[in-house]
Residue, then its C-alpha position, 0 to 999 in steps of 0.5 A: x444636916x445636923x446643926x452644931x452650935x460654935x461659941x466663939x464661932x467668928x473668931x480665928x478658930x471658930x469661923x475655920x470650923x465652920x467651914x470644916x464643919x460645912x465641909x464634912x456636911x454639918x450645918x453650923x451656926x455660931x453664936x459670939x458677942x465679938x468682943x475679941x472678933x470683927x463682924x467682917x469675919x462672916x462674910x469672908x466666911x459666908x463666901x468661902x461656903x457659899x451661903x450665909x452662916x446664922x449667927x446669934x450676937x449673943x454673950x455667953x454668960x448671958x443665960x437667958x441668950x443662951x438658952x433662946x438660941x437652943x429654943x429655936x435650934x435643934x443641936x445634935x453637938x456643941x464646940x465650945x471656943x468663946x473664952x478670954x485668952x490673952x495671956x498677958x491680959x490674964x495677969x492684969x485682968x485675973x478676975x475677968x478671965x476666971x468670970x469669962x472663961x469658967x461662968x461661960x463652961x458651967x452656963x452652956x453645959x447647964x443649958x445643954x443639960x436642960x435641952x437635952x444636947x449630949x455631945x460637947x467638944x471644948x477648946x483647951x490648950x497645952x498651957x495645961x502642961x506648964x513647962x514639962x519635964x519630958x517631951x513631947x508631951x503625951x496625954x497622961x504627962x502630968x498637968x503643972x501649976x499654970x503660968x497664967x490665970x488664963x491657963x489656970x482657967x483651962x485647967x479649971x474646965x478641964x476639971x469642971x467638965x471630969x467632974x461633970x461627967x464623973x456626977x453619971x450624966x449622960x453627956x460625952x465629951x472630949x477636950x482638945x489641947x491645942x498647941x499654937x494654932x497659926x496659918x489661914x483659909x488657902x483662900x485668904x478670905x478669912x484668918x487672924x484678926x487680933x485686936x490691938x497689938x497682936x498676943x501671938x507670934x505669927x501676926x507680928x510677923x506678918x504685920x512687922x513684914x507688912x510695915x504695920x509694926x516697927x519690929x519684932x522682939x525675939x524674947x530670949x535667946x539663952x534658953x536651952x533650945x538648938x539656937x537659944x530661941x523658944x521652941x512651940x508646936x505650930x499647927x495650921x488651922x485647917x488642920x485643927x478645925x478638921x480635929x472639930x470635926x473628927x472628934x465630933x463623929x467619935x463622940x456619936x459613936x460612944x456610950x453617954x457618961x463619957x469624957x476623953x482628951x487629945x493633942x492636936x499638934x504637928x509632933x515637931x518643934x520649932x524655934x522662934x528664930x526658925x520661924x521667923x527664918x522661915x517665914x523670910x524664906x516662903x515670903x521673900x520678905x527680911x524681917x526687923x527683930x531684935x533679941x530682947x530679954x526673956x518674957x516673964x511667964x514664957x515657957x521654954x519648949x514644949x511640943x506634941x506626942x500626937x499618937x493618940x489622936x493619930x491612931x483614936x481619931x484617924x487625924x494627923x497635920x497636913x500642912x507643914x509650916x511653910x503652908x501656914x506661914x505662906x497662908x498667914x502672908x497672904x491673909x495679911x497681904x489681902x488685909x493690906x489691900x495688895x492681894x486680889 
């Protein structure tokens, strides 16, 4: 099997593409320094696969860490997730995001280059579109000044890795545009796990309905949208983690010097009210929210054209929304204890 190393691999996403990956016949093996990610993600991820996954505790910016896990690994590619992404930290913590996110991209591509791995898939993300002027958003919408130093920093990736295979080297790569990832394994063994007071959406919800936290506050409802609320493209994470997969095996098949990006998204947009309504529905459960203030930084709606990857990769979304807000329910029901 050819190994495929995952920065970040026991993180939310990182550990559902493992599974894709053994899915698909691919051995992973994960390295994470678990400052944004628990150890007890590996187990529910080795039981979905039925054997123990290798995991390297390593830092990314530690070079010489780096490197010691390619000595002792053959890697045929490199899916690259480790980075910083809290959107309100970036603000308060600036310097941290552009050390973390931008050192961690130029050490591992510097180590690929001295071992040799051509292939690399990197996570970026639609923050690159800042609030867009047309919608959906297609590949070529033009990027816009970011909200956020996070979001700067993938746009500054996303220029480091152009640039990169601008220079001639014989590297292929494709970046990713995530939009909002939400949803679990069916299995509920793994799924995720913010640290503190969750960033996202979803596991407010979750833990709001799960009587972890008081309320949600519903950050706006003024903005030009159906009911006022704004408006995301929710994408299930399997469906995501299978994107990993598909765009590695449409790397293996191009000349080297090659870089190339996609969306992965679901096409459709909706509100945070229609969220929170369907989520009420698949679960049986009221949820307490309030309608606050709008957010500094939030951008008012943005979701994807997926016809590129649709037709490129032979990807589309499988799960709708209610199968990622159920999934995520019963992620939180098995952390609470009241699911088998």
């Amino acid at each position: 099997m050819k190994k495929i190393l995952i920065t970040g691999g026991a993180g939310y996403i990182g550990s559902h593409t493992a599974v894709a990956l053994i899915n698909a016949g691919f051995e992973p093996v994960i390295i994470d320094n678990f400052s944004n990610s628990e150890k007890s993600a590996l187990a529910g991820l080795n039981k979905i696969c039925g054997r123990e996954i290798t995991c390297y505790e390593v830092d990314c910016l530690d070079r010489s860490g780096v490197e010691k896990v390619f000595l002792e690994n053959d890697f045929s590619g490199v899916i690259h997730f480790a980075a910083s992404k809290a959107v309100g930290e970036s603000t308060r913590l600036p310097l941290k995001y552009y050390a973390n996110n931008i050192d961690s991209l130029l050490i591992l591509l510097e180590t690929m280059s001295k071992f040799g791995v051509k292939d690399i898939v990197f996570s970026s993300s639609c923050t690159v579109y800042g609030q867009p002027k047309e919608l959906p958003v297609t590949e070529s919408t033009p990027r816009q000044d970011a909200e956020s130093p996070y979001g700067n920093t993938k746009k500054i990736c996303e220029d480091i890795l152009r640039d990169f295979i601008l220079s001639g080297v014989d590297s292929r790569i494709v970046a990713l545009r995530y939009f909002n990832p939400v949803g679990a394994h069916p299995s509920s063994e793994i799924g995720e796990l913010p640290i503190g007071v969750p960033a996202n959406l979803i596991p407010f919800v979750t833990q709001t309905a799960a009587g972890i936290r008081e309320k949600i506050t519903v950050f706006g409802n003024d903005y030009d949208t159906t009911d006022g609320t704004c408006v995301r493209d929710y994408i299930h994470v399997m469906d995501l983690a299978d994107a990993h997969v598909k765009a590695l095996a449409y790397l293996s098949v191009q000349k080297l010097n090659f870089y190339d990006i996609f969306n992965v998204g679901t096409g459709r947009g909706n509100t945070v009210l229609e969220v929170i309504q369907t989520f009420e529905k698949v679960s049986g459960q009221k949820l307490n929210y309030e309608i606050g203030p709008r957010r500094s930084g939030d951008i008012e709606k943005v979701w994807a054209n997926t016809d590129k990857i649709n037709k490129v990769l032979g990807w589309e979304a499988k799960y709708s929304l209610e199968d990622s807000l159920r999934d995520s329910w019963n992620w939180q029901m098995k952390l609470s204890g009241k699911k088998n």
